[in-house]
C-alpha positions as CSV (number, residue, x, y, z in Angstrom):
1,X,0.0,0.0,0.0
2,X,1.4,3.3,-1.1
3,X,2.0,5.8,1.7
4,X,2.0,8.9,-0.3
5,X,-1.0,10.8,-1.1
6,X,-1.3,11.5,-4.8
7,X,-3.6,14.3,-4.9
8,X,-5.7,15.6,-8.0
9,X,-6.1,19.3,-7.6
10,X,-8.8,19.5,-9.8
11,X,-9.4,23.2,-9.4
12,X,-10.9,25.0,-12.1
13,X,-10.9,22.8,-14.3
14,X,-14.5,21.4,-14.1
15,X,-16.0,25.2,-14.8
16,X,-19.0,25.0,-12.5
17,X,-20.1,21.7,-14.4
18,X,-21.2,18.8,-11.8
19,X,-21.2,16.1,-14.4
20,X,-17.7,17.4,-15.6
21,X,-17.2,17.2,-11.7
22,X,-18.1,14.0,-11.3
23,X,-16.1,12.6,-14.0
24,X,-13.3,14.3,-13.0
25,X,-13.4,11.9,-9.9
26,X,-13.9,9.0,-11.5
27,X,-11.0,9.5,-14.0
28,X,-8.9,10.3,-11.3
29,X,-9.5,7.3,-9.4
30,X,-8.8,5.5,-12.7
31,X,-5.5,7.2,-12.8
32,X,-4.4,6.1,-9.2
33,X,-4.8,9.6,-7.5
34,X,-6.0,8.8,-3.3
35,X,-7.8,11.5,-3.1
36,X,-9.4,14.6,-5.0
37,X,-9.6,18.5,-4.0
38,X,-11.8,21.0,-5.1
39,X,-11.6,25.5,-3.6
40,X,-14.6,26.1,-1.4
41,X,-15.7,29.2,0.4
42,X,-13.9,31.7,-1.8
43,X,-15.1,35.3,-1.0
44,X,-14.2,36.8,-4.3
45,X,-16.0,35.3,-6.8
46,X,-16.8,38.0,-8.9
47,X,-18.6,37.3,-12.7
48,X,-17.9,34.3,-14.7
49,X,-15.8,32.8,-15.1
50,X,-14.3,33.8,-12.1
51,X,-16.9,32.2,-9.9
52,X,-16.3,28.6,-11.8
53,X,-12.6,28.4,-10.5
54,X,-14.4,27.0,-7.1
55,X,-16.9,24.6,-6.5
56,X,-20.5,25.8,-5.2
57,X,-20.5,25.0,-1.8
58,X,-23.9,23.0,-2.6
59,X,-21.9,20.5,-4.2
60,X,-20.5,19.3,-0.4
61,X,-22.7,16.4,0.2
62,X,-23.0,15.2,-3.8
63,X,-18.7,15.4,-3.8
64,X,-18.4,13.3,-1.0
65,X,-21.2,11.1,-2.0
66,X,-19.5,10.5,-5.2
67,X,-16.5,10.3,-3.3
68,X,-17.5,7.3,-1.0
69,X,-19.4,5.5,-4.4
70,X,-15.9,5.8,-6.4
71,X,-13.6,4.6,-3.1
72,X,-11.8,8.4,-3.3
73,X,-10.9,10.5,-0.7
74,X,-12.6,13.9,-1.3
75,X,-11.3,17.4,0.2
76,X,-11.4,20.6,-0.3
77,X,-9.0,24.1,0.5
78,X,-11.5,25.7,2.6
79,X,-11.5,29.9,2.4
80,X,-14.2,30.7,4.6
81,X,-15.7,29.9,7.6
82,X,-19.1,29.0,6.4
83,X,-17.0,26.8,4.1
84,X,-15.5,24.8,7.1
85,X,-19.0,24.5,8.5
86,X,-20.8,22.4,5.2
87,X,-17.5,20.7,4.8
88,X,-17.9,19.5,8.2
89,X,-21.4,18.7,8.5
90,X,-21.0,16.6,5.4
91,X,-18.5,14.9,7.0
92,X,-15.0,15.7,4.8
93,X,-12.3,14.1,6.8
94,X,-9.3,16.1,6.1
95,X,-8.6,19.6,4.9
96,X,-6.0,22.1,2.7
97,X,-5.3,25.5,3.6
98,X,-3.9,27.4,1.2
99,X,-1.1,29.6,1.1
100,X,-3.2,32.7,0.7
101,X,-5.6,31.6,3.9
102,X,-2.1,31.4,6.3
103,X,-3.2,35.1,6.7
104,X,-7.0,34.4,8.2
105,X,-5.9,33.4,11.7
106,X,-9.7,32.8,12.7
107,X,-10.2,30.5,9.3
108,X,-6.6,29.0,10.4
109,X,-7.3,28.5,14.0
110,X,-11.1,27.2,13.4
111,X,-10.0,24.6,10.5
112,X,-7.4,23.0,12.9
113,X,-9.4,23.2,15.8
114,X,-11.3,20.3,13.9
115,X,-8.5,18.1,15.2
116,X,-8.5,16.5,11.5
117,X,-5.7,16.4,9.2
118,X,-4.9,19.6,7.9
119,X,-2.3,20.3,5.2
120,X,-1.1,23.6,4.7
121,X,0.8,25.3,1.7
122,X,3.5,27.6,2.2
123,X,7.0,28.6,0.8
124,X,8.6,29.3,3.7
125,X,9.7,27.8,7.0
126,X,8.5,27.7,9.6
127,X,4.8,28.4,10.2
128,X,3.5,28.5,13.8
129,X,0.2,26.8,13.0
130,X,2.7,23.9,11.9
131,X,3.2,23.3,15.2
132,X,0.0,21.7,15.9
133,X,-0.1,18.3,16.2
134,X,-2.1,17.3,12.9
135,X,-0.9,20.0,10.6
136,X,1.5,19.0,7.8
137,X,3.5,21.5,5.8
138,X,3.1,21.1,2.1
139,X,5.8,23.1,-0.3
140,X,4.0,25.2,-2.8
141,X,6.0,27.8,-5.2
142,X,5.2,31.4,-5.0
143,X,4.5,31.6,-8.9
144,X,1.6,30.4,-10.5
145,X,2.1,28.6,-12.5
146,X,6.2,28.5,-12.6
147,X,8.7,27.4,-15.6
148,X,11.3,26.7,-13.5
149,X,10.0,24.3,-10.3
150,X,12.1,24.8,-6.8
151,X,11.5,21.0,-5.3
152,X,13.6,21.4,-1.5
153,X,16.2,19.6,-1.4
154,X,15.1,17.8,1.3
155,X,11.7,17.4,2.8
156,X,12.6,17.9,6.3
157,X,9.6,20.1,8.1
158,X,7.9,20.1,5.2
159,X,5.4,16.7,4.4
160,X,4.7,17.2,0.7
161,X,4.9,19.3,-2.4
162,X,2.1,20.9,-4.4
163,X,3.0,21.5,-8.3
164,X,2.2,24.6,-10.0
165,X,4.3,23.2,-12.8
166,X,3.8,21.2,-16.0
167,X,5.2,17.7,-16.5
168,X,5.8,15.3,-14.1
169,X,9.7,15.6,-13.2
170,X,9.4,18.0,-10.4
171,X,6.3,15.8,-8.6
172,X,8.8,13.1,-9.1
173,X,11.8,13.9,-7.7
174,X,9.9,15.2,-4.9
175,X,8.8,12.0,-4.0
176,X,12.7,10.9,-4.6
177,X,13.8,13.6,-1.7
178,X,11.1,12.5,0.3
179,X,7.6,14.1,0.0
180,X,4.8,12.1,1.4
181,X,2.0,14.1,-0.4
182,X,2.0,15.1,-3.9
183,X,-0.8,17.4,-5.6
184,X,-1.0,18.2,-9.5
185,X,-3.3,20.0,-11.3
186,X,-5.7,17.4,-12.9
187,X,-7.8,18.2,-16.2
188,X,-9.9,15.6,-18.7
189,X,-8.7,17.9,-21.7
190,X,-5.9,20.6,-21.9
191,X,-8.4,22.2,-24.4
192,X,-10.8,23.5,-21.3
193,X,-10.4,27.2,-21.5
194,X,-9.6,27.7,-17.8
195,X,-6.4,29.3,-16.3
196,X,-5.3,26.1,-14.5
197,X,-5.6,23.8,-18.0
198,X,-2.3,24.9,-19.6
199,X,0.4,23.1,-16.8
200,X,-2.6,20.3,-15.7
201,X,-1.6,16.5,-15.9
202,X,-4.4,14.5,-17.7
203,X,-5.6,11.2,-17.2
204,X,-2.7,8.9,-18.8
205,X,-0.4,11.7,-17.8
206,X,-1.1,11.5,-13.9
207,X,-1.8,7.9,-14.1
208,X,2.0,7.4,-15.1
209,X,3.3,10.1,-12.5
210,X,1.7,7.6,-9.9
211,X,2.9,4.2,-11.2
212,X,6.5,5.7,-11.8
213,X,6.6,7.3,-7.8
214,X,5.6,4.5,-6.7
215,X,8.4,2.4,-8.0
216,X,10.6,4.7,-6.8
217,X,8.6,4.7,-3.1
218,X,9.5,1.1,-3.0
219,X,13.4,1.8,-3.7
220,X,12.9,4.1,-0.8
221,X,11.8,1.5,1.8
């Protein structure tokens, strides 16, 4: 059993579409990911398509319905509290806060208050929330998306890595150094029209990421 999370951000990519939602899981399960995350609770929406980069928080209990039916673990990177508050009444066992949420200390405290698992992107070490027992730092790069990915050279303080990159070569020799958690931009078709689609892995793409780390996990044990 593989002890890294493979993680399929899917992001924007299913542009306020359930059924492109929905398949999105079930690909992703196809293509070995453990889990899938969607962007809940952000506050700035604005007009399409800026409001389909996140999934409506009415989704909750269909995504981890279709979750459970597909044997996938479904979370989310919550941004606001009301967020937290349908995640956790439909029952979403672990959580992402992103880089851009370290700043809401309320949202911060409140998600790891939940005692779950709680991930956390950042860039730079340390983070004092990381000193809570069930929060694990995940390396994310500043840029988005970058050209040139900065994997750390070793993954000491930090769990996992987050890609904002194309390819697979930097997801992979983060799981070389390390990382115990790996999330990639996940699409069904580069030709979506969303801002994430360019550097996303699809299908075959991730489902080869996962095979290859995890013949290299088993050189690591």
């Amino acid at each position: 059993m593989t002890k890294i999370l493979w993680v399929a951000e899917c992001g924007s990519l299913h542009k306020g579409d359930p059924g492109l939602a929905f398949e999105m899981i079930r690909q992703a399960k196809r293509a070995n990911a453990t889990a899938v995350k969607f962007q809940l609770g952000w506050e700035k929406h604005g007009p399409p398509p800026q409001a389909a980069r996140y999934a409506p928080m009415e989704w909750i209990p269909d995504l981890m319905a279709w979750g459970s039916y597909l044997q996938i673990g479904v979370f989310a990177s919550i941004w606001s509290l009301e967020a937290l508050e349908k995640a956790e009444a439909a029952g979403m066992g672990f959580y992402k806060i992103g880089h851009q949420a370290t700043g809401n200390d309320e949202l911060v405290k409140a998600i790891i208050a939940t005692g779950k698992p709680v991930f956390m992107s950042s860039h730079d070490l340390p983070i004092d929330a990381a000193f809570a027992e069930n929060v694990k730092l995940i390396y994310a790069s500043s840029e988005y998306p970058t050209y040139r990915p900065a994997v750390p050279k070793e993954f000491r303080g930090w769990y996992g890595y987050s890609s904002h990159s194309h390819g697979t070569g930097d997801k992979l020799l983060a799981v070389a150094r390390g990382a115990k958690y790996v999330e990639a931009h996940f699409c069904l078709d580069h030709e979506l029209v969303t801002r994430d689609a360019s550097f996303a892995l699809e299908p075959p793409e991730f489902l080869e990421m996962t095979i290859a780390g995890r013949e290299i996990e088993r050189f690591l044990q």
